[in-house]
C-alpha positions in Angstrom: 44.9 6.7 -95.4 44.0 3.1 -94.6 40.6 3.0 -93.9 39.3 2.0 -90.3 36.2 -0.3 -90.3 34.9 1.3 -87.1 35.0 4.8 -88.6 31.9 6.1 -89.7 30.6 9.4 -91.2 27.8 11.6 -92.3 29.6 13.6 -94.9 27.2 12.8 -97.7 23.6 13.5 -95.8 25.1 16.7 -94.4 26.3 18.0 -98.0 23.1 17.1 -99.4 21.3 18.7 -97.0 22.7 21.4 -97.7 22.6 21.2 -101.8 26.1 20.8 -102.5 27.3 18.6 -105.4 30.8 16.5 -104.0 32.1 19.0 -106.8 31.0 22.5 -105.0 32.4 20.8 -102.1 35.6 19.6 -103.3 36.6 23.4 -104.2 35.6 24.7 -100.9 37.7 22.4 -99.2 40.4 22.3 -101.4 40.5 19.1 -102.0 39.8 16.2 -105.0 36.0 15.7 -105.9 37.6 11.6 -105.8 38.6 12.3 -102.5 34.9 13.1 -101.0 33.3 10.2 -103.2 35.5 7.8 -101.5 35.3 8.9 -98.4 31.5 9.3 -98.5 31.7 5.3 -99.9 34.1 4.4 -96.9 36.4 3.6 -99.0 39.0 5.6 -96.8 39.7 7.4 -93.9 40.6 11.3 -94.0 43.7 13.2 -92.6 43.0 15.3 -90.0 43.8 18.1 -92.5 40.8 16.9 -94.5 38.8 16.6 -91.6 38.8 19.8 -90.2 38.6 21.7 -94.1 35.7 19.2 -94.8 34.1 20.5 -91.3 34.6 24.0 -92.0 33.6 24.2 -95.5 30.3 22.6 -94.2 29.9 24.4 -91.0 30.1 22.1 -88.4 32.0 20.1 -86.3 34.6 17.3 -86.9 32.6 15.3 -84.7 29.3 15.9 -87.1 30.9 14.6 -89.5 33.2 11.2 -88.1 32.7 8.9 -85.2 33.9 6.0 -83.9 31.4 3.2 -84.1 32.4 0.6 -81.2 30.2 -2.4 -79.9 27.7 -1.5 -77.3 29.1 -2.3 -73.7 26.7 -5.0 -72.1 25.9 -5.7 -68.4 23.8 -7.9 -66.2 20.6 -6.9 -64.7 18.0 -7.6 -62.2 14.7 -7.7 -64.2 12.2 -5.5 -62.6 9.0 -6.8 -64.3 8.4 -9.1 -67.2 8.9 -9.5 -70.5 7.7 -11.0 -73.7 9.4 -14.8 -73.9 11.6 -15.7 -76.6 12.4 -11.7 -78.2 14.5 -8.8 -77.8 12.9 -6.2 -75.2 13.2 -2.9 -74.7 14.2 -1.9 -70.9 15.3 1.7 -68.5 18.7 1.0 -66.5 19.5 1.9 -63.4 22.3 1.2 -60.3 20.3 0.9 -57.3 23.1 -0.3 -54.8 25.7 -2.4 -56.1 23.4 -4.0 -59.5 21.9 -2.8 -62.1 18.0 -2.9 -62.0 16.0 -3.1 -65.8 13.0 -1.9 -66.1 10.4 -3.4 -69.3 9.6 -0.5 -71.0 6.3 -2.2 -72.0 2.6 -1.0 -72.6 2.0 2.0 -70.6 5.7 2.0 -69.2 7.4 2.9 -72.6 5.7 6.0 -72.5 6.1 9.2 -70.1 3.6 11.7 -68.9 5.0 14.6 -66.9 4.6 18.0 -66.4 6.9 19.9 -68.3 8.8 23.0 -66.4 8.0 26.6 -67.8 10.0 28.5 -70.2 8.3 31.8 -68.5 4.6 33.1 -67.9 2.5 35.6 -70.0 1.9 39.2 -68.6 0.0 41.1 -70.9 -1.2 40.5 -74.3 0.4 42.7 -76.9 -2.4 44.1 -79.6 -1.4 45.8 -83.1 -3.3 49.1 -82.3 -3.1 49.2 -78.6 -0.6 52.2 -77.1 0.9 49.6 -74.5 0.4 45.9 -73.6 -2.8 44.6 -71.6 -1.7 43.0 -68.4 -3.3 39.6 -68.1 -5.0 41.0 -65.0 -7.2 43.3 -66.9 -8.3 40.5 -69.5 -11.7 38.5 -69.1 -9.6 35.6 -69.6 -6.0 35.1 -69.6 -6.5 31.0 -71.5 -8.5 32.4 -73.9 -5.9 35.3 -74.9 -6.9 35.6 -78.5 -10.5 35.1 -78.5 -13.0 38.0 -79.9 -15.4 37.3 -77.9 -13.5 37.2 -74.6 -12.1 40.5 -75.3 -15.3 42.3 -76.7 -17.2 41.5 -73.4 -14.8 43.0 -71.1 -17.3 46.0 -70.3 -14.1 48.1 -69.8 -13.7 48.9 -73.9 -16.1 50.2 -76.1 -16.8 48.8 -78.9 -14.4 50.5 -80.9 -11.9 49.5 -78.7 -12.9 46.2 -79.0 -13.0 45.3 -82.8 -9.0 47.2 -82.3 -8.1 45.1 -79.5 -10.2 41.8 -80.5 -7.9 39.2 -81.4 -3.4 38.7 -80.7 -1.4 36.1 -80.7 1.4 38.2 -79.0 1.9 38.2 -75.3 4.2 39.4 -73.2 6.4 36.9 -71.1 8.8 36.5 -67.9 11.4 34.5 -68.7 11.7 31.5 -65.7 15.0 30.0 -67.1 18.3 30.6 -68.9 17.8 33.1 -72.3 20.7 31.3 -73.7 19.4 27.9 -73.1 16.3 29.1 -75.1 18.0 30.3 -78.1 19.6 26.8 -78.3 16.2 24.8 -78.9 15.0 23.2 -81.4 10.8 22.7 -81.9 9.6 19.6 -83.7 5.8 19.0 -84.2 4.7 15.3 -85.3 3.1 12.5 -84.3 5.4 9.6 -84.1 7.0 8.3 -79.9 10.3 8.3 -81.8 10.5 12.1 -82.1 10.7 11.5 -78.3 13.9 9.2 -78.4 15.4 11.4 -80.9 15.1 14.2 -78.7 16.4 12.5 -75.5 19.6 11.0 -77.8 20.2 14.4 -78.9 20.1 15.9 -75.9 22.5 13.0 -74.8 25.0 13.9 -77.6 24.6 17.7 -77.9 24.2 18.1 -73.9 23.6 22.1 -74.3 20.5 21.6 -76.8 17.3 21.6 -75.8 14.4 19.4 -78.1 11.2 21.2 -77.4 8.9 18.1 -79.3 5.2 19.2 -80.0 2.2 16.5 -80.7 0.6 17.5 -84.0 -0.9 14.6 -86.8 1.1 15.0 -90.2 -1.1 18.3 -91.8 -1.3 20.1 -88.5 2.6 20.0 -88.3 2.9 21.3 -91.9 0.5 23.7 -90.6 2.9 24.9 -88.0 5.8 24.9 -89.7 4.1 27.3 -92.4 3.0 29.0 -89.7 6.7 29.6 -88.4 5.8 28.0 -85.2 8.2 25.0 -85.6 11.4 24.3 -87.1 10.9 20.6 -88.1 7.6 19.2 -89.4 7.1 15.3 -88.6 4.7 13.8 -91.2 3.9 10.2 -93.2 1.1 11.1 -95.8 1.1 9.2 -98.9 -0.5 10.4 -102.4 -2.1 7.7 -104.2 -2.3 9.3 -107.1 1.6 10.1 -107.8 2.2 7.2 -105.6 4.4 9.3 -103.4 4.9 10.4 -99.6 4.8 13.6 -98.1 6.6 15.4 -101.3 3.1 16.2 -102.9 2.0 17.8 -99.6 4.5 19.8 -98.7 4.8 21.4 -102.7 0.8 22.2 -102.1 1.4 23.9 -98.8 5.0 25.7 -98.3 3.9 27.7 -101.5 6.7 30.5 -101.8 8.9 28.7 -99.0 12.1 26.5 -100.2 12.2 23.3 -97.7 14.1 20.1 -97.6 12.8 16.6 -96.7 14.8 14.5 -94.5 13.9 10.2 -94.3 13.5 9.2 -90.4 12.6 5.8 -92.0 10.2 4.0 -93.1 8.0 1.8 -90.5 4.5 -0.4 -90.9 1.2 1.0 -90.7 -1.3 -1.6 -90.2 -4.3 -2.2 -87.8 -3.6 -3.6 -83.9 -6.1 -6.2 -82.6 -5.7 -8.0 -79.4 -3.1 -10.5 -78.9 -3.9 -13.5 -81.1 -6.4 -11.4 -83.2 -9.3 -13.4 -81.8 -11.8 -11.9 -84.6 -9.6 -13.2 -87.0 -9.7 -10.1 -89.0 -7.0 -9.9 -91.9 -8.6 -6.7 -93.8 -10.2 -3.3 -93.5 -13.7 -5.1 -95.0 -13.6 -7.9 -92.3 -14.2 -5.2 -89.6 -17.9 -4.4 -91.5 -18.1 -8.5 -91.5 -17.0 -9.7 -87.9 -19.0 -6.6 -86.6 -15.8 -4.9 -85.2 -15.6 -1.7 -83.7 -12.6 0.3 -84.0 -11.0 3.8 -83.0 -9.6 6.1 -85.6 -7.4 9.4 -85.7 -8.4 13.0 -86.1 -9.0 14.5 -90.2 -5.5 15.0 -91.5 -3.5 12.3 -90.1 -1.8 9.7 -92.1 -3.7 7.2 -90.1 -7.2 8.2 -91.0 -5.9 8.9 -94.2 -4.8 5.2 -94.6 -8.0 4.0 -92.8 -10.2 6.1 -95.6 -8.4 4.8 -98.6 -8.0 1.5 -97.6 -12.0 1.4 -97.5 -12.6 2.9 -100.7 -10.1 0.3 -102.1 -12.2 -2.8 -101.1 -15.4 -0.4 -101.4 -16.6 -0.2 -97.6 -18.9 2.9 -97.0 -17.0 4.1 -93.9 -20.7 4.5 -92.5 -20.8 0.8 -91.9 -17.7 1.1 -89.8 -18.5 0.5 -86.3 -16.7 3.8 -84.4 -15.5 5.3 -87.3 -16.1 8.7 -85.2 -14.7 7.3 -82.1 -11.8 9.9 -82.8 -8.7 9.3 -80.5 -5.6 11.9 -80.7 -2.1 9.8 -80.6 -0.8 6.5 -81.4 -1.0 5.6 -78.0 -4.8 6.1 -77.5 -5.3 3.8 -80.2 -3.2 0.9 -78.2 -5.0 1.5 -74.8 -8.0 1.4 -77.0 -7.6 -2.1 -77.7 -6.0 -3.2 -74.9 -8.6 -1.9 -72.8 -11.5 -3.7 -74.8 -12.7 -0.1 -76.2 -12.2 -1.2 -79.9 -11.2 -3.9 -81.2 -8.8 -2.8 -83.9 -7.3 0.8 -84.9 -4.8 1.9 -87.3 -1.3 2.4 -85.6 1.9 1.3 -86.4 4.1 -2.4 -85.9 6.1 -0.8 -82.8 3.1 0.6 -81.1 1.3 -3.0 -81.2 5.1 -4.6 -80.0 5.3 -1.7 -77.1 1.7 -3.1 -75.8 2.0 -6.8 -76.9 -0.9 -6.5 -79.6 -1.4 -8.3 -82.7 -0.9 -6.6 -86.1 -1.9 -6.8 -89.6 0.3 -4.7 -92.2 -1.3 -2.7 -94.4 1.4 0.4 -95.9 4.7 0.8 -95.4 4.9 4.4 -94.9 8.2 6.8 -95.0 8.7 8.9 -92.4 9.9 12.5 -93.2 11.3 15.1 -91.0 10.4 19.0 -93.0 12.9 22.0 -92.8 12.7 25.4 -93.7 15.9 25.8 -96.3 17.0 28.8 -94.2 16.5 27.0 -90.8 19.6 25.0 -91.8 22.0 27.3 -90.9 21.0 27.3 -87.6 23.4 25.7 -85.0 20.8 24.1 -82.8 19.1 22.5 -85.7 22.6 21.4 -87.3 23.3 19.5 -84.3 20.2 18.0 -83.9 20.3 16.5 -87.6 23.8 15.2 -87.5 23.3 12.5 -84.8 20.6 10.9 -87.0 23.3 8.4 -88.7 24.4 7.7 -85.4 25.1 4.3 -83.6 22.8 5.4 -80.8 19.8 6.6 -82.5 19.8 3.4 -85.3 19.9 1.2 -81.8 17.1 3.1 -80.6 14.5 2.9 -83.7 15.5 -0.7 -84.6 15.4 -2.4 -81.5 11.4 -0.5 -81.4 10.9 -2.9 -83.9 8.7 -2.1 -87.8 11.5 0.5 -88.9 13.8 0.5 -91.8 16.2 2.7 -90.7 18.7 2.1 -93.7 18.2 5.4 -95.2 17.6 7.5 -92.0 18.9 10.7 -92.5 19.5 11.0 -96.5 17.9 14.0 -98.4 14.7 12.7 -100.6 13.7 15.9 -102.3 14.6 19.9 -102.2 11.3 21.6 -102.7 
């Protein structure tokens, strides 16, 4: 069939995802391997026969697999704020009346703090050797759950009791909202805002899914997802000494586990300075030499991993670097940090310093990865949230953020 230009698909991301060869799937489907390569290439567009055996051979929808890629529909708006001079910004819409008001999403206005509503609320903690569950009322301390020491000074137990009953991480809990709405949620530790906009387009695109996005730094989300905690594991760690991301990380830590790595991107790491970079710095060792004080990431992270060996590289004892254990928690912190006159640099990335108008100096370009259990594949919620990552509406999203190459967003870069 005569291929149209607006037609776009994710057959070849969602095969490899799942480790088929265009062969394996070919014979499923019953069609030509020739067939999937030049479909994959764009080279033409499939019956609707072939659509629906190519969807059920892979388990998904048609609409995973093909869209319609049209122009984005424009409209004029009352600016509600200003906005950097002379470049693209990025702006909320909404119809107040009879216009449409936007609103800079700009320094602390790109970003949302709110208080999330509960899932449910703990009622007893749940201990291996315990008959029945402890209601919370009967704890010392119902935030402090699985603490020894909480539980061995409740002068209730003796002290057998307590080195049974000293430590759980299983509670028991109301449910506050729809069970089926919970079963269809995805969880997602890491540390990059996009995670954010993912979850909000995927939510857009798969309106029954729920994204349940936690903050972590890259080893504490590898953490939780060997921990079973998290289906997808956010991280940008790169190994100096194979010269590759994430790969060598996740081989050390999912040891017996088969996972597969999935690119977000690949975005600039650098350090933010104030607008105009009045110190003039331009490296790591010009911070030790202009006397500037900076702001840096918890142990673990890719920033303070970058920070580290980017000192050892041009041989600056990290000692000599002014708030080296001035320890901030998200990308964020680092930005109000230098806006606010805290520090005067921090390692952060080129769309955090363009979110709050900051100068930048490049220092990595870092991939992105997004980590999956093999067997969490299979799961519906998580299908659906990896099939919209070739769409129109997230590339818009992550390129118009600025610092992202977002040209291989989606593909498969290793099966471990």
């Amino acid at each position: 069939m005569k291929l149209d230009v607006n037609l776009c698909n994710n057959l070849k991301s969602i095969r490899t995802r799942l480790g088929m060869s265009q062969q394996e799937l070919a014979n499923i489907a019953g069609v030509t391997r020739q067939s999937i390569g030049g479909v994959e290439l764009g080279q033409y567009a499939p019956s609707v026969a072939m659509s629906l055996r190519l969807a059920k051979a892979l388990g998904c929808q048609v609409e995973d697999l093909f869209w319609f890629e049209e122009d984005l529909p424009e409209v004029e708006a009352i600016l509600a704020g200003s906005v950097p001079k002379q470049q693209r910004s990025r702006v909320s819409l909404a119809r107040v009346g009879n216009q449409w008001i936007a609103y800079p999403l700009v320094g602390n206005d790109a970003f949302r703090i709110e208080m999330i509503p509960a899932d449910g609320e703990t009622l007893a903690a749940i201990y291996p050797d315990a008959k029945e569950p402890v209601r919370v009322e009967e704890l010392p301390s119902i935030s402090k759950l699985a603490l020894a020491s909480e539980v061995a000074s409740n002068e209730r137990q003796s002290e057998g009791e307590a080195q049974n009953q000293n430590v759980t991480n299983k509670v028991l809990v109301r449910i506050l909202d729809d069970i089926d709405k919970l079963h269809n949620t995805v969880v997602i530790a890491g540390c990059t805002p996009v995670l954010s906009l993912l979850a909000r387009a995927t939510e857009r695109w798969h309106p029954q899914l729920r994204i349940h996005y936690r903050f972590a730094h890259s080893k504490a989300a590898l953490h939780s997802l060997c921990k079973g905690e998290v289906h997808i594991a956010g991280m940008h760690l790169y190994d100096p000494k194979t010269g590759e991301h994430n790969i060598p990380f996740v081989r050390e830590a999912l040891t017996g586990k088969s996972a597969v790595l999935i690119t977000l991107g690949v975005w600039e790491e650098g350090l933010l300075v104030p607008p105009g970079n009045p110190r003039g710095i331009k490296t790591v060792s010009d911070l030790v030499e202009f006397g500037a004080t900076i702001v840096t990431h918890e142990a673990g992270s890719g920033g303070q991993m970058l920070l580290e060996r980017k000192l050892q590289e041009e041989g600056v004892p990290s000692q000599t670097v002014k708030g080296f254990t001035h320890i901030v928690h998200s990308h964020q912190d680092v930005a109000l940090s230098v806006v606010s006159g805290i520090a005067d640099a921090g390692i952060s990335t080129a769309s955090i310093a363009a979110a709050f108008g900051l100068g930048f100096i490049p220092l990595h370009s870092a991939r992105y990865d997004l980590v999956i259990i093999k067997e969490y594949l299979e799961e519906e919620p998580v299908k659906q949230f990896l099939s919209i990552l070739g769409h129109q509406l997230v590339r818009s999203q992550l390129e118009i953020l600025g610092g992202y190459d977002t040209s291989k967003i989606g593909e498969v870069v290793a099966n471990i």
